[in-house]
MITI-231175 format. One record per residue: x, y, z of N, C-alpha, C, O in turn; residue in one letter. Coordinates in steps of 0.02 Angstrom, whole numbers, plus 50000, padded with zeros to 5 digits. Example, Ala and Ser with C-alpha at 12.3 -4.5 7.8 and 13.67 -1.06 7.14 Angstrom:
<rs>
506604971650390506154977550390506604983550390507124983450423A/506424988850354506844994750357506455000250394506705005750402S/
</rs>
This chain:
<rs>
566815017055331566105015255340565625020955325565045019555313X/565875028855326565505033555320564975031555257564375030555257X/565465031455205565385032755122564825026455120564265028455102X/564865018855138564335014855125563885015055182563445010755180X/563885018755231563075019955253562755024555225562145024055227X/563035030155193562605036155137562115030755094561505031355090X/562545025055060562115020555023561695014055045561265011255012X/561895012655097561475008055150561015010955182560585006855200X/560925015655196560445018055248559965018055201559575013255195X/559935024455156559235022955105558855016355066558265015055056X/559455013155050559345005855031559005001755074558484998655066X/559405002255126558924999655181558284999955195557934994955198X/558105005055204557475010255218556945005955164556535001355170X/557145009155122556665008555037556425000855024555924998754995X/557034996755059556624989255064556284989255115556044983655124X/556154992955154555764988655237555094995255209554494994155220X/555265000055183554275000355143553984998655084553415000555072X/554354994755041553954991255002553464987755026552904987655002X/553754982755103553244979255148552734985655195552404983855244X/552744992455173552314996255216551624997055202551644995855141X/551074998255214550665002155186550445009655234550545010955293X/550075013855172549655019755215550145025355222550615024055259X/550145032155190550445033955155550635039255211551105042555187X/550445042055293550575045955311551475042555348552055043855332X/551145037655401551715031955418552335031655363552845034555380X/552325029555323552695029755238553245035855230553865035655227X/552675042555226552935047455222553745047355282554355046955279X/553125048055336553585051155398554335045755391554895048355386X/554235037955391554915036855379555355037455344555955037055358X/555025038755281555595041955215555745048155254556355048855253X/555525051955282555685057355287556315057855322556855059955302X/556065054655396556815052855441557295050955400557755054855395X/557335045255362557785042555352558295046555296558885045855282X/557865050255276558385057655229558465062355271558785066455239X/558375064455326558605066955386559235063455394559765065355369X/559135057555435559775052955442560185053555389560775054555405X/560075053255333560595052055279560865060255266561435061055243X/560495065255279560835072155285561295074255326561755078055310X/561185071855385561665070155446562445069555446562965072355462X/562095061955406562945058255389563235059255343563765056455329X/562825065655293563305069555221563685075555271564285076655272X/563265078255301563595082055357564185083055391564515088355393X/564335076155424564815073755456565335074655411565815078555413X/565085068455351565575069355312565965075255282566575075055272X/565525080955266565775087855245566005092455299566365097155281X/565865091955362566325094755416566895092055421567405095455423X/566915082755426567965081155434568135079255371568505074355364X/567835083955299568415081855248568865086555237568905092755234X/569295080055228570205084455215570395084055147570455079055112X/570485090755130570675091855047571255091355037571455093554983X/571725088355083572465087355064572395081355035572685081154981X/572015074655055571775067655035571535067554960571075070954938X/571865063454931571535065454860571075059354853570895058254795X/570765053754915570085052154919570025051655004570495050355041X/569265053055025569005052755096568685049155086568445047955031X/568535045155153568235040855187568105034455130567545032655111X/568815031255104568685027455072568405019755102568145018655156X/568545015055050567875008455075568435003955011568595006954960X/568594999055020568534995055003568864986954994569414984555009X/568244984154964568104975154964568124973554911567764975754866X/568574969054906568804964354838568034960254834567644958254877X/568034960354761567224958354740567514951054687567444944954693X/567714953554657568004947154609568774948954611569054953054575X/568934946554640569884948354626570244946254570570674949454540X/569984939154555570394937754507570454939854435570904938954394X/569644944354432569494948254380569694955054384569664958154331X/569864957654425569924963554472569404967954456569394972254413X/568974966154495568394970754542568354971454599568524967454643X/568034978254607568314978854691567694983054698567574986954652X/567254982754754566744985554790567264991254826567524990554881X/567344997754777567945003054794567335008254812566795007954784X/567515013154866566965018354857567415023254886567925020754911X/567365030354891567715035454919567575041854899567155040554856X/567655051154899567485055554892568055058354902568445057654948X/568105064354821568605069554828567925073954830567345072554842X/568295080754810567915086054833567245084954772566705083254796X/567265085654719566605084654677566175078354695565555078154691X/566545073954714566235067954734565585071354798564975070654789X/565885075154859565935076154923565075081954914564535081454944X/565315087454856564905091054848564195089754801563705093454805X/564235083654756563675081754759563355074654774563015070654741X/563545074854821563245067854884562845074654941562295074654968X/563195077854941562875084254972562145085454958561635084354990X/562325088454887561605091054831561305084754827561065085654772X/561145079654841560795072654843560515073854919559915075254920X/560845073454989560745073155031560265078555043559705076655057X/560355084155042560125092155032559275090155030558845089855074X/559255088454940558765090954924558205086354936557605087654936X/558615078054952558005074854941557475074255012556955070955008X/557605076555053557155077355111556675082155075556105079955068X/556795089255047556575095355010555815089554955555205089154957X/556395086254914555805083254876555215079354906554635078954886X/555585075954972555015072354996554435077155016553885078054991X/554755080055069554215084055090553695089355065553185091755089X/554085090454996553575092054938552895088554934552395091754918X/552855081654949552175080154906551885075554984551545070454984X/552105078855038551745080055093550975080555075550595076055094X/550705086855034550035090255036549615086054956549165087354917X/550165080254969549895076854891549665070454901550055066154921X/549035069054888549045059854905549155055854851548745056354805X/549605052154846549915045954793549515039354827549405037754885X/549375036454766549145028754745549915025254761550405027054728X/549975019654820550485016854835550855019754853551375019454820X/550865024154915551205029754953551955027154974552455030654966X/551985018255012552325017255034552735015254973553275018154973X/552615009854902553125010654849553475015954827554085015854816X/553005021954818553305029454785553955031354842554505033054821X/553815030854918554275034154941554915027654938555505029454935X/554765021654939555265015654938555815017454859556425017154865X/555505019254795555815021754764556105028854760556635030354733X/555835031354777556455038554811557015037254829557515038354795X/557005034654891557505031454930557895026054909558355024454945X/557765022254845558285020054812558465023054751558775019254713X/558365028454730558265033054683559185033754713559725032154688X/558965036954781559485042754815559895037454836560195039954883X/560115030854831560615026254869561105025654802561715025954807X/560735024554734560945023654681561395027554670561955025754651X/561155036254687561365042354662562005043454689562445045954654X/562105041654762562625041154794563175039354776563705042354775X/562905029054745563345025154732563615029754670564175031854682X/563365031654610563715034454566564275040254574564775040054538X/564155046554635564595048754635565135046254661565675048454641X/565125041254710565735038454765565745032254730565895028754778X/565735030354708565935023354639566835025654624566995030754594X/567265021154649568005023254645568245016454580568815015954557X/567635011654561567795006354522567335009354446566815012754441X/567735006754402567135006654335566605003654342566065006654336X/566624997654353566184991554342565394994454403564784994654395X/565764995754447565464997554506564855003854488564235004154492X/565415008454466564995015354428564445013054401563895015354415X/564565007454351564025006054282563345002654333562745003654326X/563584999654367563164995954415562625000754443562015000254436X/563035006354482562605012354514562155016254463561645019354478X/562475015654388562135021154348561535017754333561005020754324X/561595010754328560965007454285560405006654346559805007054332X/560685005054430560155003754450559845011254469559385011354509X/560055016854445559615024154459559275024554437558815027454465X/559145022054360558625021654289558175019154309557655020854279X/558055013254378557635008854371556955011254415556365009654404X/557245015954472556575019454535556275024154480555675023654466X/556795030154441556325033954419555885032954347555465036854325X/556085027354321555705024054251555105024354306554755029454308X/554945017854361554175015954394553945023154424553355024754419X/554455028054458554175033654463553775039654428553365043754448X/554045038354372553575043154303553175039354273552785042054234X/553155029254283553035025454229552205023554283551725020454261X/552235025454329551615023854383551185027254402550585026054412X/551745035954415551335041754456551305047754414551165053454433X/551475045354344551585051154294550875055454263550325054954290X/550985058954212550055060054187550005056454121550205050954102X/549695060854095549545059754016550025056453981550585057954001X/550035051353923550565047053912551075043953925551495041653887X/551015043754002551525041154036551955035154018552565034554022X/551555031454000552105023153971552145024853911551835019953890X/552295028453853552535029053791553055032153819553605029353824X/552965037553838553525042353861553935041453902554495043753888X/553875037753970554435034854004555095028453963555675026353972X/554345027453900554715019753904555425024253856556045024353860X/554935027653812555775034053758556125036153812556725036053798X/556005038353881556635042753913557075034153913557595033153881X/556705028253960557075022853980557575020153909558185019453913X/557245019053858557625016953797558175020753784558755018853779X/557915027553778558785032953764558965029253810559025023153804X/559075032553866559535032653917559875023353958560205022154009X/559645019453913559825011153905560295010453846560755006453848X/560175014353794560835013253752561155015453779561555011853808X/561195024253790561545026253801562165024453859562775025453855X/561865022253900562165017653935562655009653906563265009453918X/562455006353885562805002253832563215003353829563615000453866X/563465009453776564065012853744564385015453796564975016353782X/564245017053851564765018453905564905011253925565525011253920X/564745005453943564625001253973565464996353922565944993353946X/565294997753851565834994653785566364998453815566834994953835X/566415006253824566905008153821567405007053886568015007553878X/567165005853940567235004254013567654995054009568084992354043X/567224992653947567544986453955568244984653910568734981353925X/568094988453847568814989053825569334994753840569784997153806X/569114995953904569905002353939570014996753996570514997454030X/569534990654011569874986054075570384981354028570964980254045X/570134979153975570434973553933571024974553898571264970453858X/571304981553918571944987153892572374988953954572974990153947X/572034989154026572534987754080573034981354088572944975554067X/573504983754119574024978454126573614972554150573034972354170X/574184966654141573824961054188574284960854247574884961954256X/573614958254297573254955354305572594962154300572604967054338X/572064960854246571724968554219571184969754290570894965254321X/571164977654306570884981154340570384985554301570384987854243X/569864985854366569444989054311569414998654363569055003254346X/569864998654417569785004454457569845010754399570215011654350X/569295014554431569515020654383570115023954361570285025754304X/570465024654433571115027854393571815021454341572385020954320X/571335019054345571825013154324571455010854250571445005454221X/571215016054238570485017054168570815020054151571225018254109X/570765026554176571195030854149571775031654130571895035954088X/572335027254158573005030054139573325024254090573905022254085X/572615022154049572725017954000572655020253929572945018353878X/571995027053944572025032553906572455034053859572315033953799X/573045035653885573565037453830573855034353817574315037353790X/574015026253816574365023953789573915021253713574235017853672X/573285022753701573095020653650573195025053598573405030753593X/572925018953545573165024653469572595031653480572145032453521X/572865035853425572275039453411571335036853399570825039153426X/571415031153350570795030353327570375026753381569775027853386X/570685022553421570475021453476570135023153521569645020653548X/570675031353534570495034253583569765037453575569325037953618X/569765039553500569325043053468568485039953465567955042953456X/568625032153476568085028353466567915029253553567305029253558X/568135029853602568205028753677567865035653684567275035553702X/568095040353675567915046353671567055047453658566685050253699X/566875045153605566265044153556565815041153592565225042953591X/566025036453626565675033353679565375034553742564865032153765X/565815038853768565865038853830565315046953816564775047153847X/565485052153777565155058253774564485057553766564045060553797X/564395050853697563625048353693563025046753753562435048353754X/563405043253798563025041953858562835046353876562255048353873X/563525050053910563205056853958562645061853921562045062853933X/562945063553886562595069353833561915064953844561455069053853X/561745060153846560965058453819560635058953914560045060153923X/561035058053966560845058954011560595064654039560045065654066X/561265070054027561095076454043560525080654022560215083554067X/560345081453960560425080953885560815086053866560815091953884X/561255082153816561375087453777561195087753704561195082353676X/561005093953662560795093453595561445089253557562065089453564X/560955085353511560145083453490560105079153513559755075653476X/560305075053577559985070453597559495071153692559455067853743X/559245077253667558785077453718558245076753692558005079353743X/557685075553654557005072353642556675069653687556085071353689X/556865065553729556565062153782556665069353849556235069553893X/556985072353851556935077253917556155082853928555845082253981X/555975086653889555455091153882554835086053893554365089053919X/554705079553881554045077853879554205073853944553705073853980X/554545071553962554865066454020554765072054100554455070554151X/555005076154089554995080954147554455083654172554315084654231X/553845086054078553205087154090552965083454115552815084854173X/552755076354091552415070954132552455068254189551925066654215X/553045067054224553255065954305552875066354333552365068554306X/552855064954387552445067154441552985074654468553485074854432X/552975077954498553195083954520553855080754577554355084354575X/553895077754602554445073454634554625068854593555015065454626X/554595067054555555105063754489555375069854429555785069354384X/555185072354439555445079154387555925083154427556365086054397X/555875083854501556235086254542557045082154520557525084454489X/556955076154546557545069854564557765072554484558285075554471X/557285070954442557805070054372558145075154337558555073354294X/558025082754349558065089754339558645091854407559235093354395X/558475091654448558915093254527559565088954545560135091254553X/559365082554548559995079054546560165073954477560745073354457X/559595070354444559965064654414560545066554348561045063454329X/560245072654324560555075454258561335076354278561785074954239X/561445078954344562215079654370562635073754348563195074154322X/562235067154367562675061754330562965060654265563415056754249X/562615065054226563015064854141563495072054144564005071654110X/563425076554170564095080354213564565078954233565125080854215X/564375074054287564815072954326565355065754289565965064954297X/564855061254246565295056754208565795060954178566385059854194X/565655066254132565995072254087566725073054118567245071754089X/566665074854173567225075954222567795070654242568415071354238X/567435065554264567695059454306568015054954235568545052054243X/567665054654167567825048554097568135054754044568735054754031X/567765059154020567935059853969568545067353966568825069553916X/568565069354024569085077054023569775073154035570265075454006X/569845068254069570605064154072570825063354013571445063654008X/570305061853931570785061953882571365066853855571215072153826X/571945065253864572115070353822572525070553752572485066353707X/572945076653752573145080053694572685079753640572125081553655X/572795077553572572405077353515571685076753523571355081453500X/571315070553558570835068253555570445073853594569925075653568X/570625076653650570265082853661570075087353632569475088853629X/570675091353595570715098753572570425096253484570255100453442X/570435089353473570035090453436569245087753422568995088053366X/568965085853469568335083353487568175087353529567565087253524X/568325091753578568025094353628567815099553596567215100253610X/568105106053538567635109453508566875107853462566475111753438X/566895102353464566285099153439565745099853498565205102753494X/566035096353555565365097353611565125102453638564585103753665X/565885107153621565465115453644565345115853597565785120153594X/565035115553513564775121153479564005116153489563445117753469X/564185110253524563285106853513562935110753568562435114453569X/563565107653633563305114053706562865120653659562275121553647X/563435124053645563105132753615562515130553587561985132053613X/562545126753530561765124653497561455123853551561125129053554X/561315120353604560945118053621560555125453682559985127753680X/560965126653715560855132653764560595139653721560365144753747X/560695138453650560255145553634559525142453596558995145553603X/559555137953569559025133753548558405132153597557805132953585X/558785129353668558205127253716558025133253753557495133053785X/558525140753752558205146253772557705148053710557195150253738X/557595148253647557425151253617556445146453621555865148353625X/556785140553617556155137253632555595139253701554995140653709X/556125138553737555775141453819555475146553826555065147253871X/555595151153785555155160653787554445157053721553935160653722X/554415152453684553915150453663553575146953701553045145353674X/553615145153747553135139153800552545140953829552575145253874X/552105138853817551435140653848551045136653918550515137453948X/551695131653924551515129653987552125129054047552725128954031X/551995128754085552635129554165553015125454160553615126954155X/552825119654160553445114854172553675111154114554015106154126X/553535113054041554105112953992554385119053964554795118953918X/554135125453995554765131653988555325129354052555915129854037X/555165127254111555635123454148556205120854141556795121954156X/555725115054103556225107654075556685111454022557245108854020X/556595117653972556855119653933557445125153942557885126853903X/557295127254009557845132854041558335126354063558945127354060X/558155121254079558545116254132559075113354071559665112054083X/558735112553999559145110853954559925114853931560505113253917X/559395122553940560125125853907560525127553943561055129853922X/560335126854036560845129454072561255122454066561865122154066X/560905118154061561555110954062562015113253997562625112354002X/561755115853942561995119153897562805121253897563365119553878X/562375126753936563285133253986563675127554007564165127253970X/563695121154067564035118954098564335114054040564935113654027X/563965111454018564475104953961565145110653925565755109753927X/564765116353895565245120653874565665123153905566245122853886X/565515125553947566105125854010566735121154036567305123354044X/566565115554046566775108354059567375109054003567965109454020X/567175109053940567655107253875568205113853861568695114253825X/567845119053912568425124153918569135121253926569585121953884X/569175118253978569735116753992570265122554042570845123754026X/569925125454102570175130154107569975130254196569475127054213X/570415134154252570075131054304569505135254342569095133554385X/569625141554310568825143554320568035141854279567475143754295X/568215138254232567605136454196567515130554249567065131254290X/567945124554251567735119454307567335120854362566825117754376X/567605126454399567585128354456566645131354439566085130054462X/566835134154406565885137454389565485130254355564885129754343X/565905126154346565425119754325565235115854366564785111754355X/565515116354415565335112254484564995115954536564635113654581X/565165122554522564645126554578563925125954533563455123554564X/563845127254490563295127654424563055119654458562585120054497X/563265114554448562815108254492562515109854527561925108454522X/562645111854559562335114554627561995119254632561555119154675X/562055123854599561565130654592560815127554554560215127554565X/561265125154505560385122654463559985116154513559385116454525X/560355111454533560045109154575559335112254621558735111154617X/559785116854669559375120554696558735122354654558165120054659X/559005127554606558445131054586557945130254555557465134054545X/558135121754527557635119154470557075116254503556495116454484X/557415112454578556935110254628556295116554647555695115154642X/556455120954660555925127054698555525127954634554925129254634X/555945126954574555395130254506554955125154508554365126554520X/555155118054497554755113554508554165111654555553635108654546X/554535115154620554005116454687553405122454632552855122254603X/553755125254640553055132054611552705129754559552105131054559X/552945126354510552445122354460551915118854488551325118854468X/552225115054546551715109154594551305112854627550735110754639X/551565119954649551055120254705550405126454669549885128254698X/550635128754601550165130854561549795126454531549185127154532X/550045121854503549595116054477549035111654525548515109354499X/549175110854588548665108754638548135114154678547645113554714X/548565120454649547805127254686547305127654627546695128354633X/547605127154575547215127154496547245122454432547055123754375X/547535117054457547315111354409547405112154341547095109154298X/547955117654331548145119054273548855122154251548955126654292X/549275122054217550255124854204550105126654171550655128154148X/549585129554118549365135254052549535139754094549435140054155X/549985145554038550235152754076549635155954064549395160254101X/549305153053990548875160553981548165158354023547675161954011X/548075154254058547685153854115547605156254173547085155654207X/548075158954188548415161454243548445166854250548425169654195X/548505172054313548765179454326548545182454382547925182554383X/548805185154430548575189954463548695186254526548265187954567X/549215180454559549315176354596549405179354668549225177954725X/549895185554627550425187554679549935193754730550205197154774X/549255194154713548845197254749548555192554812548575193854872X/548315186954778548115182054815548775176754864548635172454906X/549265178054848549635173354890550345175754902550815172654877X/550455182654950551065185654917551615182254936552025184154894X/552005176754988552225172955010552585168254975553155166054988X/552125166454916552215162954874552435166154831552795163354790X/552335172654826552455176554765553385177454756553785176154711X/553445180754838554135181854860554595173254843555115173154810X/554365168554867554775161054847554905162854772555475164454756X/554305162554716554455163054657554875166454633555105164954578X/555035170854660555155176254636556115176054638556565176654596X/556055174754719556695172754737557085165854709557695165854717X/556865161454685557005156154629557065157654564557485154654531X/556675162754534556655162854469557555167754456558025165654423X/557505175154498557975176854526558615172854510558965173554460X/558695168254564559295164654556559375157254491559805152754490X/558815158254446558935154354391559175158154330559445155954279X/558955166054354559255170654304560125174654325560445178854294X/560265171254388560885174154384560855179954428561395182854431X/560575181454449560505189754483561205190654549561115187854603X/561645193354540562075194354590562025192354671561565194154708X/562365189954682561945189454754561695184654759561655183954820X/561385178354726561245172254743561575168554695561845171354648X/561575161154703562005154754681561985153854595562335149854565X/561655157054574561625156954516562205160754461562375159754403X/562425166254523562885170254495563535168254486563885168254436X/563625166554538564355164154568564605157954512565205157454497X/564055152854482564285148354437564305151554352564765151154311X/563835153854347563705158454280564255163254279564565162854226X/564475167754320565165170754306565765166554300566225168054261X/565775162154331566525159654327566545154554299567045151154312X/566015151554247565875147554177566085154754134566665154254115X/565815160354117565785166054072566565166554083566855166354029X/567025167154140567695170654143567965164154097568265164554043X/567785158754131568145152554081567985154154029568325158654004X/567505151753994567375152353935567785157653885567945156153828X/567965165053921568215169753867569085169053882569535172353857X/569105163553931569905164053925569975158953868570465159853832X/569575153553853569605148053808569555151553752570055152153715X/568705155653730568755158353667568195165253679567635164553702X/568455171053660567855177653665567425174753634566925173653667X/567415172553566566655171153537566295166253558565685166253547X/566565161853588566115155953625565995159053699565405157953711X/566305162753758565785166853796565455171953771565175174353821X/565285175753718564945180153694564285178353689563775181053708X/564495169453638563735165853622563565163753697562975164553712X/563825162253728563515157553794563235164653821562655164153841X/563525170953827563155176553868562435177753825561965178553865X/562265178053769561695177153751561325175453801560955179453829X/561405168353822561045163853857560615167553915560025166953933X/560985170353930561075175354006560355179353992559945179254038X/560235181653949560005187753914559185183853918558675185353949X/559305179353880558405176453825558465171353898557985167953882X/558675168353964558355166854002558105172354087557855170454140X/558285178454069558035181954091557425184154053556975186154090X/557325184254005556765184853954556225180153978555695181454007X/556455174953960555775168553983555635167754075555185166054112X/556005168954077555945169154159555435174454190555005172754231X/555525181154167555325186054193554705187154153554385192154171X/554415183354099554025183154071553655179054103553125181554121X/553785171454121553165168154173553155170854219552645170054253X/553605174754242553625175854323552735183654317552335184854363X/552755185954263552365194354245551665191154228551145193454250X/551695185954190551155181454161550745178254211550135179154207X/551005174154263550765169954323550585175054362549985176454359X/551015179454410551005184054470550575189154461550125190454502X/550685192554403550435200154390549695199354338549445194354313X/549485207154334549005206454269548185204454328548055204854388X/547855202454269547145203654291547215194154330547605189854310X/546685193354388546655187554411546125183254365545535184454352X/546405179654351546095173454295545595169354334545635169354396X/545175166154307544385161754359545015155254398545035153254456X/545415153554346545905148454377546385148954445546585144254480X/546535156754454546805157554510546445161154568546635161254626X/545905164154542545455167354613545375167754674545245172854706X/545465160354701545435158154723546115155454764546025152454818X/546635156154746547265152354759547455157654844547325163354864X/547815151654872548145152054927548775151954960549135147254944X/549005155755002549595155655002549705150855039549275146955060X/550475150655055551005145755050550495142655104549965145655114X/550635136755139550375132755190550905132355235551375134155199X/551175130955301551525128355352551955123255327552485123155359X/551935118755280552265112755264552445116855194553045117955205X/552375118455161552565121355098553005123855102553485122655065X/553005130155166553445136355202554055130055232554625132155222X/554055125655253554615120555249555015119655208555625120055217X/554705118255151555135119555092555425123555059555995122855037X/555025128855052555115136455045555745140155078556235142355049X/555645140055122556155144855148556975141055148557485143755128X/556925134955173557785132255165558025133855097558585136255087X/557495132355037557875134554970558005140254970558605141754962X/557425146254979557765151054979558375154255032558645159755026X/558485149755076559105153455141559735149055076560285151755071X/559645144455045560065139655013560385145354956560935148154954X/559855145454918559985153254841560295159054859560675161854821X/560155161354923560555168054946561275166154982561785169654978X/561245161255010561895160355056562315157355026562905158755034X/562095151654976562665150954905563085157054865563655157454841X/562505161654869562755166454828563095171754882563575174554857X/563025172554912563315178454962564085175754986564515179955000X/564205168654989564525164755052564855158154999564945152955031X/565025157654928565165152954896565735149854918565675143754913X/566565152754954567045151054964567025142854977567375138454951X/566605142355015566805134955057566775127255011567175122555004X/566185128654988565915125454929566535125254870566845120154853X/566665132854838567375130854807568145129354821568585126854787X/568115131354869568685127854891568785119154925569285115954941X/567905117154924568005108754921568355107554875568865104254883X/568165110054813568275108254744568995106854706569195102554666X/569285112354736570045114554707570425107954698570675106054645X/570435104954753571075099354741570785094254675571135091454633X/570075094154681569715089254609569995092854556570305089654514X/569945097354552569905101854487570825102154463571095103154408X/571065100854522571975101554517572165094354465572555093454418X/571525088654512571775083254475571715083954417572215083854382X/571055084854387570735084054324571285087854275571485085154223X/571565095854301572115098854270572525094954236572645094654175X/572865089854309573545086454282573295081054234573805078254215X/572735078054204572625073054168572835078154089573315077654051X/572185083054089572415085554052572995090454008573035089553948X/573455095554043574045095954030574605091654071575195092054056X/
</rs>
């Protein structure tokens, strides 16, 4: 029962304020109710047992005779980002606390099924089930960017919604011909997806493969099919850029893991160097773009690209410290993309503007704020000592056991996003005070809410990672045995 109240409770919630109005009331119950739902990720991560290769499973025959099954359950990746869902989304709510939204009680009703969806996808133990969870996540944050967004909002939501609807499709084909290839009486349970895998031909597999990478890749993004990410993230409202940057992108990760690393022999080793050299394309490309950006939250969206970059490449390592840094890396960027995102929001509402060259001299006027920034940007660059490190090294150790020249190129990365980083961070903070920031104020009491858990989150990840990876190990054991 644990695993379907994570997804009942918010579900719940999110229908009883559609009927709400008046946005303070609104707030405060979304708020509890991601309290509550932090609680019971809690629980869950204090009695899980990593000898179980699933916890707190669930399940109800849905169509039997078709075999579907309302299956739900959590290994350790499952466990750790139901976590990073639980975590952050109280963080996001209470972000736009100091913000008044048009239809307070809809915006927070879709949050909260944003985060029931998000759930269902990681603890989804059925295919059919998965596809179910993935499509209804598309649907809160399309009205979330498509309602509360800025400037071109319905052209641009409708391109993120269209990618990410094919893209979906082609996972959706490939899901149905790996059930129609299980024995009979056909199942559609994941592992029962999988260990159908190898009995197909090559070309098969190859078409399954093609499929399944297409989706994710367009979710996460990976180059060239991120187009819709940079303008999608800009436009958001600042709590939809959060959700889709912090947690939703994990889902084309986390598919990566769960569909497409089980293939093996041939169809791997020879398709999987394809996705790391797009990965590499893509992580030096969207760094190179990002030190060109003249505004906050698409040098953001553009660091967010190439670190997804490192992890896809990592992933196709095949190796168990690249995993291991690919799943802490969820989680690290999670964190950190949220606080960057916070600092975009809470610069953009003191000065009504994300132009860098508008900007300067912050960190006189608000030093509080200065220290948050600072300490985020920090752990997006990797700096020893916070969460950023701990995944970025042990993606880099993978990577050079797989190939020196492919961690060489990925350490680039390392390099030109300390570049752009430390460049907004000198541009915004430092330098002469601009008419746009003069005026600016530090953190507020409710801000400092937010503020500080991320940063106790960035340092204590990084100081204190053990626990977190050692959820992981027995996932990462499985994923091993699929592949050798």
């Amino acid at each position: 029962m644990l695993t379907i109240s994570l997804i009942l409770l918010p579900l719940i919630v999110s229908v009883l304020l559609f009927f709400m109005k008046g946005q303070k009331a609104s707030q405060q119950i979304a708020l509890l109710a991601t309290l509550a739902e932090l609680a019971i990720a809690l629980i869950a991560f204090t009695g899980f047992d990593k000898s179980l290769a699933v916890n707190y499973p669930l399940l109800i025959d849905w169509l039997p005779k078709m075999g579907f099954s309302f299956s739900l359950g959590m290994d350790g990746i499952s466990l750790l980002l139901v976590m990073l869902t639980a975590v952050l989304t109280p963080f996001i709510i209470l972000s736009t606390f100091n913000r008044e939204n048009k239809l307070p009680a809809s915006f927070y009703a879709l949050v909260l099924m944003m985060q029931a969806a998000l759930v269902g996808v990681f603890t989804s133990q059925d295919g059919l089930l998965f596809y179910v969870f993935w499509e209804l996540a598309l649907i809160p944050i399309y009205f979330i960017c498509g309602l509360w967004g800025g400037e071109n909002k319905v052209q641009i939501t409708l391109k993120f919604f269209i990618y990410t609807m094919v893209g979906s499709l082609f996972m959706l084909a490939a899901l149905i011909w790996l059930y129609t290839k299980t024995p009979a009486p056909h199942q559609f349970g994941i592992k029962n997806l999988l260990l159908v895998i190898p009995t197909l031909s090559p070309v098969e597999q190859a078409w399954l493969f093609a499929a399944f990478v297409l989706a994710f890749a367009i979710k996460m993004p990976l180059f060239p099919f991120h187009s819709w990410q940079p303008d999608t993230y800009t436009v958001a409202p600042p709590a939809g850029s959060m959700l889709l940057a912090g947690i939703m992108l994990k889902m084309g990760i986390y598919g990566l893991l769960r569909f497409v690393l089980p293939f093996r022999g041939n169809t791997l080793s020879t398709y999987g160097p394809v996705v790391i050299v797009l990965a590499l394309i893509g992580l030096i490309y969207g760094s190179i773009i990002a030190i060109k950006q003249q505004e906050i939250k698409r040098l953001i969206a553009y660091s967010s690209f190439a670190h997804v970059g490192l992890m896809a490449a990592a992933a196709f390592a095949l190796t168990r410290d690249a995993l291991a840094g690919t799943i802490f890396q969820m989680l690290s960027h999670g964190v950190n993309i949220v606080a960057l995102f916070f600092v975009a929001d809470i610069i953009q509402r003191r000065t009504n503007t994300t132009q860098i060259s508008e900007l300067g001299g912050i960190a006189k006027q608000a030093p509080r704020f200065a220290v948050f920034f600072m300490i985020a940007m920090l752990g997006s660059v990797a700096l020893p000592l916070t969460n950023g490190f701990i995944g970025e090294f042990l993606m880099l150790v993978g990577l050079a056991q797989y190939s020196m020249a492919v961690a060489a190129v990925a350490g680039i990365s390392i390099i030109l996003g300390a570049v752009y980083m430390f460049w907004l961070y000198q541009r915004t903070m430092y330098g002469e005070t601009k008419p746009a920031s003069e005026s600016f104020t530090d953190l507020t009491s409710t801000e400092m809410l937010v503020a500080v858990p991320l940063i106790i989150l960035i340092v204590v990840m990084g100081v204190y990672p053990k626990p977190l990876l050692e959820i992981a190990q027995p996932a990462i054991t499985e994923i091993l045995k699929y592949i050798h």
